[in-house]
C-alpha positions in Angstrom: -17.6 -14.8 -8.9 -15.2 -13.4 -11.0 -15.8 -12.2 -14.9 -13.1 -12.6 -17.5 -11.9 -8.8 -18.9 -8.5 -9.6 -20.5 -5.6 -11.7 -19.5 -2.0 -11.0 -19.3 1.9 -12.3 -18.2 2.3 -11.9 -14.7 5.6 -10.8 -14.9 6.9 -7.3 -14.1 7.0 -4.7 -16.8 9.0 -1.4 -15.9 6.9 1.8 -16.9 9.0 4.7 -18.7 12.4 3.1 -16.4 10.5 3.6 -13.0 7.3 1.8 -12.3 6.8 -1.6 -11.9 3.5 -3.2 -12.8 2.3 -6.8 -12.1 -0.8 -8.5 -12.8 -1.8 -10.4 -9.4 -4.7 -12.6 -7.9 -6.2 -10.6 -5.1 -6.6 -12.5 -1.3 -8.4 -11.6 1.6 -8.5 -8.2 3.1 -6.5 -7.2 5.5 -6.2 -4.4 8.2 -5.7 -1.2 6.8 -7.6 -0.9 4.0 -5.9 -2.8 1.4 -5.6 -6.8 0.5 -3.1 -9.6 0.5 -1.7 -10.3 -3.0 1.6 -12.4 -3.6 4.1 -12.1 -6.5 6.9 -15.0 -6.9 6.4 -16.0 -3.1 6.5 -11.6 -1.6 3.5 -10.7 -0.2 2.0 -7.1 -2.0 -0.7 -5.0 0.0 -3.2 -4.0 -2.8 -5.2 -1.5 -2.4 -8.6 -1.1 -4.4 -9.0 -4.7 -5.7 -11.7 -7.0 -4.2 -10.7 -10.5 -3.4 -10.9 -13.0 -6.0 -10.2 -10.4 -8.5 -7.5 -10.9 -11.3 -5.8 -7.4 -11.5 -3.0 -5.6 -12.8 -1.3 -3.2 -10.2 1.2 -0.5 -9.9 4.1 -0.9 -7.1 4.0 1.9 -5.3 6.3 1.4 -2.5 8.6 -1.7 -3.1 12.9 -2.8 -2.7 14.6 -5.8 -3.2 15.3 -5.8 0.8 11.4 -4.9 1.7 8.9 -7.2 3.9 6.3 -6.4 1.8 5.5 -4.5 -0.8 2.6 -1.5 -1.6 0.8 -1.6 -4.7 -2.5 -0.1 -6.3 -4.8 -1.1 -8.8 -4.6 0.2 -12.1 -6.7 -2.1 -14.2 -9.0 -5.3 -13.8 -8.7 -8.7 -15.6 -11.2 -10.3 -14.0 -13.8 -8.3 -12.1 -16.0 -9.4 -8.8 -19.8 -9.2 -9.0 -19.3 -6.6 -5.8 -17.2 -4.0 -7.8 -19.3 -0.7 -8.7 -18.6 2.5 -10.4 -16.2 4.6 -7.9 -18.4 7.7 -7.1 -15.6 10.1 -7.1 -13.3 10.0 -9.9 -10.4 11.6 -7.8 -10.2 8.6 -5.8 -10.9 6.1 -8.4 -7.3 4.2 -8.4 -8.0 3.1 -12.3 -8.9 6.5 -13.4 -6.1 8.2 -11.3 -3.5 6.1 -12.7 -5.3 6.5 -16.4 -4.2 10.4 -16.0 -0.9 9.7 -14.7 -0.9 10.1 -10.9 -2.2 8.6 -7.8 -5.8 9.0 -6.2 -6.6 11.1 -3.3 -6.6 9.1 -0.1 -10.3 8.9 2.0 -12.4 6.5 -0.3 -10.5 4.1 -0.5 -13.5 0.9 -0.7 -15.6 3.5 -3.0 -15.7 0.8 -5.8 -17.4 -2.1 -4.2 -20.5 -2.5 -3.1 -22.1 -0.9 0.5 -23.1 -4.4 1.1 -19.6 -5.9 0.8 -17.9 -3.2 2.5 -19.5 -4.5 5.4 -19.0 -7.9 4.9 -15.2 -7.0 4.5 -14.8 -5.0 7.7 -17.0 -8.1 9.4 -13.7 -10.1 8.6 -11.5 -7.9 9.6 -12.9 -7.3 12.8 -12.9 -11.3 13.4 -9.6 -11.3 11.9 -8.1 -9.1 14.8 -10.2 -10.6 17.3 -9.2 -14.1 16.8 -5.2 -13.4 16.2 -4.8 -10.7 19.2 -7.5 -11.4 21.7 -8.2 -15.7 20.9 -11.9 -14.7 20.5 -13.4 -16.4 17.5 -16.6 -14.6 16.8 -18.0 -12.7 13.9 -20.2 -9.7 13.9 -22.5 -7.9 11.6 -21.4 -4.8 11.0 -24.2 -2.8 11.2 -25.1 0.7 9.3 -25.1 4.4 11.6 -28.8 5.4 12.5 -31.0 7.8 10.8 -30.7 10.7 13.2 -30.5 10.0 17.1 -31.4 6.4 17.9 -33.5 5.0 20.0 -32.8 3.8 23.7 -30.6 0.5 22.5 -28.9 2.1 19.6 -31.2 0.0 16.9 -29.3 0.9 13.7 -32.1 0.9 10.6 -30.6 1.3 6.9 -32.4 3.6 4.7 -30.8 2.1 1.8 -28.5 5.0 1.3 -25.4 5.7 -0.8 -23.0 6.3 1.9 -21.9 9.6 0.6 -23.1 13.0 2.1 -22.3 12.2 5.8 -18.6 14.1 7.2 -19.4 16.8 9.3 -15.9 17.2 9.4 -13.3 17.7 6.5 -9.8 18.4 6.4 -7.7 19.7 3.8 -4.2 20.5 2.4 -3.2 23.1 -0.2 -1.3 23.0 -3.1 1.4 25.3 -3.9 0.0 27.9 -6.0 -2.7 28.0 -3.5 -5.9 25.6 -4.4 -7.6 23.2 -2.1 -6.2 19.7 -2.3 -6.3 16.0 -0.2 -3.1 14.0 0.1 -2.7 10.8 -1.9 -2.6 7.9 0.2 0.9 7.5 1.9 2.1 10.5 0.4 3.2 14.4 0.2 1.2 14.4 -3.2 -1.5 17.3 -2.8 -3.9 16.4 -5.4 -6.4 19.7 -6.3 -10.1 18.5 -5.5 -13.3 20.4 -6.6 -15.8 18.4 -4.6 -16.0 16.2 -0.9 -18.6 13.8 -2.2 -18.4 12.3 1.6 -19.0 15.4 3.2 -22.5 17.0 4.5 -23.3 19.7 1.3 -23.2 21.9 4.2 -19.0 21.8 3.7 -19.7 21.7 -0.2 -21.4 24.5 -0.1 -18.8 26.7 1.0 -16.6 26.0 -2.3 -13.4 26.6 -0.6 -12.0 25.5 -4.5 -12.8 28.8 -5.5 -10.9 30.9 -2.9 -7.2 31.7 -3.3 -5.7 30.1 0.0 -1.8 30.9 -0.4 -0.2 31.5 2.5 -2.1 28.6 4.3 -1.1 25.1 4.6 -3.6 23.1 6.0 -7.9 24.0 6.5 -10.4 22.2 8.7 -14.0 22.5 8.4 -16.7 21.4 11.0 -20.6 21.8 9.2 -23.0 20.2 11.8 -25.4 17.9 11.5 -27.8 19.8 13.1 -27.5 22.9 10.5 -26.0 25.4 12.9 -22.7 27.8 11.7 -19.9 26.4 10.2 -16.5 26.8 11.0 -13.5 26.7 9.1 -10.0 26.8 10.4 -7.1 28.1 8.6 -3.8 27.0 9.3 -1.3 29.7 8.4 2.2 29.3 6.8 5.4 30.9 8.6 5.3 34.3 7.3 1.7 34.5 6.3 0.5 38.0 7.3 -3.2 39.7 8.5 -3.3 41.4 5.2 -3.7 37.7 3.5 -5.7 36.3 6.1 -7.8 39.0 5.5 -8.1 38.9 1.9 -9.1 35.1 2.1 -11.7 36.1 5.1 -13.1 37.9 2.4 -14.2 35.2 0.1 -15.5 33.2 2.4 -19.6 33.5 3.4 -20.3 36.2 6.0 -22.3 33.8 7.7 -19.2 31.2 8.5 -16.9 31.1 11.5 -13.4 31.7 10.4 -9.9 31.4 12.9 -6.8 30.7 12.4 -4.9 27.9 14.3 -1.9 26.3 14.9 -1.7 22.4 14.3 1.2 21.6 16.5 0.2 23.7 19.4 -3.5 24.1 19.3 -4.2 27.4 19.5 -7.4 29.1 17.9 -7.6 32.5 17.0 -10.7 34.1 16.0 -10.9 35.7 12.5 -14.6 36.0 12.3 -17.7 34.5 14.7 -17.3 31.6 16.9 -14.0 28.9 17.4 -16.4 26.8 18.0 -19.5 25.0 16.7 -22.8 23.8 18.2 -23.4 20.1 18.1 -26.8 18.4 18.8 -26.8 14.8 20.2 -29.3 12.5 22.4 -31.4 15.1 23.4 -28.8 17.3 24.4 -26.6 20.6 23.0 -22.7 20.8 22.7 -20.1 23.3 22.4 -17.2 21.7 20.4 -13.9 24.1 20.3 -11.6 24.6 17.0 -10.1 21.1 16.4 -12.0 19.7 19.6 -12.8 15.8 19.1 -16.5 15.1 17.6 -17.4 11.8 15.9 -17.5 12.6 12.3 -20.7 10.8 11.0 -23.6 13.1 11.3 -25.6 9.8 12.8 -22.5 8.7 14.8 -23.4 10.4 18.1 -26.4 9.2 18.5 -25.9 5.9 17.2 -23.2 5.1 20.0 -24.9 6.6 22.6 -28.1 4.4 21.9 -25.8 1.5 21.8 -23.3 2.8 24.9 -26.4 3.2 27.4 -28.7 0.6 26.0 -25.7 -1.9 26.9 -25.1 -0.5 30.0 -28.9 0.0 31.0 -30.0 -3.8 29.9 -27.2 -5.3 32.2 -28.5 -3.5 34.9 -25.3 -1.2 35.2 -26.5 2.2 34.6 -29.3 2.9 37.0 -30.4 5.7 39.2 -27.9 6.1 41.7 -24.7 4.4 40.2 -21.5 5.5 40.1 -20.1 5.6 36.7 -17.3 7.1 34.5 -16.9 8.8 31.6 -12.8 8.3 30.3 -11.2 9.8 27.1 -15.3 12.4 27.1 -13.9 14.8 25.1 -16.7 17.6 24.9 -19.2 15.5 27.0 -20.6 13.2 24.3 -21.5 10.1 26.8 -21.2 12.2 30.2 -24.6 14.1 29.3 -26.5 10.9 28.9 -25.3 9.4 31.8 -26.1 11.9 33.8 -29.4 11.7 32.9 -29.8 7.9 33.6 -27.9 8.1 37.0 -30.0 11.4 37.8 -28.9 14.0 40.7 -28.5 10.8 43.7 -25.9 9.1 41.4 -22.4 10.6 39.7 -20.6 11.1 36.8 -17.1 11.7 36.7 -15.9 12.9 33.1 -11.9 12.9 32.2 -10.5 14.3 29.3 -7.2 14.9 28.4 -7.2 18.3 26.2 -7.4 21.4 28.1 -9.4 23.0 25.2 -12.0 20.1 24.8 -12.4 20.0 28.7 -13.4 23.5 29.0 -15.6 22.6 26.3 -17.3 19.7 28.7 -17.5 21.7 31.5 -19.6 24.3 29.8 -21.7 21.5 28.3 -22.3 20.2 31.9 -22.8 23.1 33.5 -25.2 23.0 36.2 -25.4 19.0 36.2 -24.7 18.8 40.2 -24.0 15.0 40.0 -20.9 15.6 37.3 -17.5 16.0 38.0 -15.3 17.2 35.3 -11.3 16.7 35.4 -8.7 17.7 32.7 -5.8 15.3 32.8 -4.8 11.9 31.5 -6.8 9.0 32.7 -4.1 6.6 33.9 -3.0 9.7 36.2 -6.7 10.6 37.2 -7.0 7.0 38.0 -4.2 6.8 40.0 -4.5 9.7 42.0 -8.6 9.7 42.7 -8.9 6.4 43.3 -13.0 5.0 43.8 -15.2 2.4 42.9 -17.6 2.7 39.9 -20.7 0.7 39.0 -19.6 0.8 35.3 -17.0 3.0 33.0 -17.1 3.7 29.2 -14.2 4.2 27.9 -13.7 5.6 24.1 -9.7 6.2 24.0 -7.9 7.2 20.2 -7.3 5.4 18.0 -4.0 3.1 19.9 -6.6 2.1 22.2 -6.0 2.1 26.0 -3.1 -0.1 26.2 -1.6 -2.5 29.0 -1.4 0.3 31.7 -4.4 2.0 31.7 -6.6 -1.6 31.5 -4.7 -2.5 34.8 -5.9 0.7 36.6 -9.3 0.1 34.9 -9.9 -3.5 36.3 -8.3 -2.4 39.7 -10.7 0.2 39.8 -13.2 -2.3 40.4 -16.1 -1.7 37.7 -19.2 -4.6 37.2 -18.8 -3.5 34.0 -17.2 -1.8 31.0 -18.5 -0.5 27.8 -15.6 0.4 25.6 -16.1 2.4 22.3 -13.5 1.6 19.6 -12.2 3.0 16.1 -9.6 0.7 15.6 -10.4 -3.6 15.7 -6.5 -4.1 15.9 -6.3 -2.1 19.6 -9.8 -2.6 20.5 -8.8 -6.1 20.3 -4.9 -6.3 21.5 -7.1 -4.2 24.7 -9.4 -7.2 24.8 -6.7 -9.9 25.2 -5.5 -7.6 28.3 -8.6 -8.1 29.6 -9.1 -11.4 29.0 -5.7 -12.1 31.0 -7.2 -10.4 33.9 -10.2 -12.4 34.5 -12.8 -10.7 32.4 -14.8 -11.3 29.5 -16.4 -10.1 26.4 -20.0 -9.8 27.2 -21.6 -8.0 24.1 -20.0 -6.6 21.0 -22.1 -4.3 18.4 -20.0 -3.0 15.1 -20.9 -0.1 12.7 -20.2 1.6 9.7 -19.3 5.0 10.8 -16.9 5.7 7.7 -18.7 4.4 4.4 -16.5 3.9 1.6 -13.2 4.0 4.0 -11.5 0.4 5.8 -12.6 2.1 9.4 -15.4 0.8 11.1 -16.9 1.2 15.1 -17.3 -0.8 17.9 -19.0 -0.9 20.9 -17.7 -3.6 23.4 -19.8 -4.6 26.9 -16.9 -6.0 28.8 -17.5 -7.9 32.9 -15.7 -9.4 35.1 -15.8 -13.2 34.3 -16.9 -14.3 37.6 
C-alpha cells in the first residue's frame, strides 16, 4: 500500500544545466541493491525506493547511448507502509540530496523496514535461483544468532535494530585529512562522524577526531568477543615515520596500530599486535591485518551451527570421515570439523593467502588429524587428489566457478555444504552442479548485513543419485 504525498509531471527537469530528475513508479528489486524503474520505455536502477512507491529521483549515471540508467531517490510521492526513518542521516538518499550531495555508500536498505528487508532479499535470492540455476524455490531469510548458535544453527531474533553489529570497518580519507566513506559508485569521500552499523567498540575509538593526513585508506577490526582492537593505516607515497607517529599518538594506548599496504599486503607493526583474537564455536582465532573474518559479530557462529548441523543430520560429518575445508581462511570451519571427525578422521584445510594460512596453521596447531595447505584450491585439488566424505566450500564473493565445481564433483564427495555471499554465483555454481548430476538438498539464508542488499547462504548440495 502506497500513501499519496504530492504528485508531479514525469517528465525530465534539468537541475542548475546538469542533473536530470524524473518522477518514476518503483518495480521489483533487483540484484544489487537497488530497483527496476522505467522512464519512456529505458529501464532506471533506483536505489532507495521500495516497490510500489511513486518517487522522484536524481540520474546519477545516465547517456543517450546507455543500457540502463542509475538513479537515486531524492523525494517520495507516494510512500510504502514499509518505509521508516533512515537511522543515519549520512546515508539517507533524501537528506543527502536535500544538502546537495550524494549519501555515503553501506546502508543502502536503512529506510525500510527489518521485516521487508528480508522479504526483499527472499526474492532476490529466488530471483537468481530460478533465472541461473532453473530452481524455483523461495527461502526465508532468516536473522544471525544471538551469540554462537546451537548445534543446527537455529537463528532466534531478539527483535533488534540491525545496527551495532560490524566488527569490521573500513575507511577512506578526505583531503585535508578527516575520516570519510565513499558514496556509492563513486570517488566522493564524504566526512562521517559516526558508523551506526559498527560494534561501539569501533565508535569508541573516534578516529573523526584524529588528523589522518598522509593516509589514504584505515581498517578497523573490534571483536566481538571484546579483545584489542586493531586499526590499520594505509600510508600515502611520501608519508613519513614522523606522521605516522604523530597519528600513533592520538590514538588509545590500548589499540593495535600498523601500517599496511593494500595492493601488496604487507603489515607493519606500529604499536601491539597485526592481528586480533577472534572467538567462535567454542574455539579461539588468530586473524592477521586484513586477514578474511565474517563481519557480523553473530556470523561465525551462526554458519558454523548451520554448516555442521547440515552436514551432521545427513549423516556426512561423523567420527572418522574424511572431509575438507576449501577457501578456510583462518580456520573458521576447519576447527569444528575437527572436532566432529575427532583424531581417527581428517581435515584438510586450503587457503589461498599466505598470511591468512599462517594464521590457520597457528589456530590448528596441535590438531593431529588437520592438514593445512596454502595454495589455490583448483591446484590443491588437482595435484592431491583423494576422496572425501563431504567438503564445505565458502569461496569470495565470484563464487567457485565452472572449473573448480568440476574438480569438486570429480573428487567424489556424498556431499557438499557450500557457504555463499553472493545469490547470483552461489546460484550460476548451482546450475554447474545441477548439470553434473547433483542436486540441491537443503538451502538456509541469513541476514548477515542488515540494512545492506547482501545476504548469506548456506547450501547442502549431493549427488542426485
Amino acid at each position: 500500500m502506497t500513501h499519496p504525498i504530492n504528485t508531479e509531471s514525469s517528465s525530465p527537469t534539468a537541475q542548475d544545466g546538469a542533473a536530470t530528475e524524473l518522477v518514476v513508479d518503483v518495480g521489483p528489486i533487483a540484484h544489487g541493491g537497488h530497483f527496476v524503474a522505467r522512464h519512456e520505455g529505458r529501464v532506471i536502477f533506483v536505489r532507495h525506493g521500495i516497490p510500489g512507491e511513486k518517487v522522484r529521483v536524481r540520474l546519477t549515471d545516465a547517456g543517450e547511448s546507455s543500457r540502463f540508467w542509475r538513479a537515486d531517490v531524492v523525494d517520495v510521492l507516494e510512500a510504502s507502509d514499509d518505509r521508516t526513518r533512515h537511522f543515519w542521516p549520512l546515508a539517507d538518499s533524501l537528506a543527502a540530496w536535500r544538502k546537495g550531495g550524494p549519501p555515503v555508500g553501506g546502508a543502502e536498505l536503512g529506510h525500510v523496514t527489518l521485516e521487508r528487508q528480508r522479504l526483499l532479499k527472499s526474492e532476490v535470492l529466488a530471483e537468481q535461483l530460478k533465472r541461473l540455476a532453473g530452481v524455483e524455490l523461495e527461502v526465508e531469510v532468516e536473522p544471525a544468532a544471538a551469540g554462537d548458535a546451537a548445534p543446527g544453527g537455529v537463528a532466534t531474533s531478539d527483535g533488534d535494530t540491525g545496527l551495532g553489529w560490524r566488527t569490521r570497518a573500513s575507511f577512506a580519507v578526505t583531503p585535508d585529512g578527516r575520516l570519510g566513506m565513499h558514496a556509492h559508485r563513486s570517488d566522493v569521500v564524504i566526512p562521517v562522524h559516526e558508523m551506526p552499523l559498527a560494534l561501539p567498540g569501533i565508535n569508541e575509538l573516534r578516529l573523526w577526531d584524529i588528523d589522518l593526513r598522509g593516509i589514504s585508506r584505515v581498517e578497523v577490526a573490534a571483536p566481538a568477543n571484546g579483545s584489542r582492537p586493531l586499526v590499520l593505516l594505509a600510508p600515502e607515497e611520501g608519508t613519513d615515520a614522523r606522521r605516522l607517529n604523530r597519528i600513533l599518538g592520538q590514538l588509545p594506548q590500548e589499540v593495535s596500530v600498523a601500517s599496511f599496504d593494500p595492493v601488496g599486503g604487507d603489515v607493519l607493526q606500529l604499536r601491539g599486535r597485526t592481528w586480533v583474537q577472534e572467538s567462535a564455536a567454542g574455539h579461539e582465532y588468530r586473524v592477521t591485518g586484513e586477514g578474511f573474518w565474517q563481519i557480523h559479530k553473530d556470523a561465525p557462529g551462526t554458519l558454523v551451527g548451520a554448516v555442521t548441523g547440515f552436514l551432521h543430520d545427513g549423516g556426512y560429518l561423523l567420527p572418522g570421515s574424511a572431509v575438507a575445508d576449501l577457501y578456510a581462511g583462518a580456520g573458521l570451519f576447519t576447527a569444528p570439523l575437527a572436532d566432529a571427525v575427532g583424531i581417527t578422521g581428517s581435515v584438510l584445510s586450503v587457503e589461498g593467502s599466505p598470511g591468512t594460512s599462517r594464521d590457520a596453521r597457528k589456530n590448528l596447531h596441535g590438531e593431529t588429524q588437520v592438514e593445512i595447505v596454502q595454495g589455490r584450491v583448483e591446484r590443491v585439488l588437482r595435484q592431491r587428489p583423494r576422496s572425501f566424505d563431504a567438503l564445505v566450500i565458502d569461496p569470495p564473493r565470484a563464487g567457485a566457478g565452472k572449473a573448480v565445481v568440476s574438480q569438486l564433483i570429480e573428487s567424489g564427495p556424498r556431499a557438499i555444504a557450500y557457504v555463499s555471499c553472493d545469490p547470483a554465483s552461489f546460484a550460476r555454481d548451482l546450475g554447474y552442479f545441477r548439470n553434473s548430476g547433483w542436486r540441491l538438498e537443503s538451502l538456509r539464508a541469513f541476514d548477515l548485513y542488515p540494512h545492506t542488499h547482501h545476504l548469506e547462504t548456506v547450501a547442502l548440495l549431493v549427488p542426485a543419485a
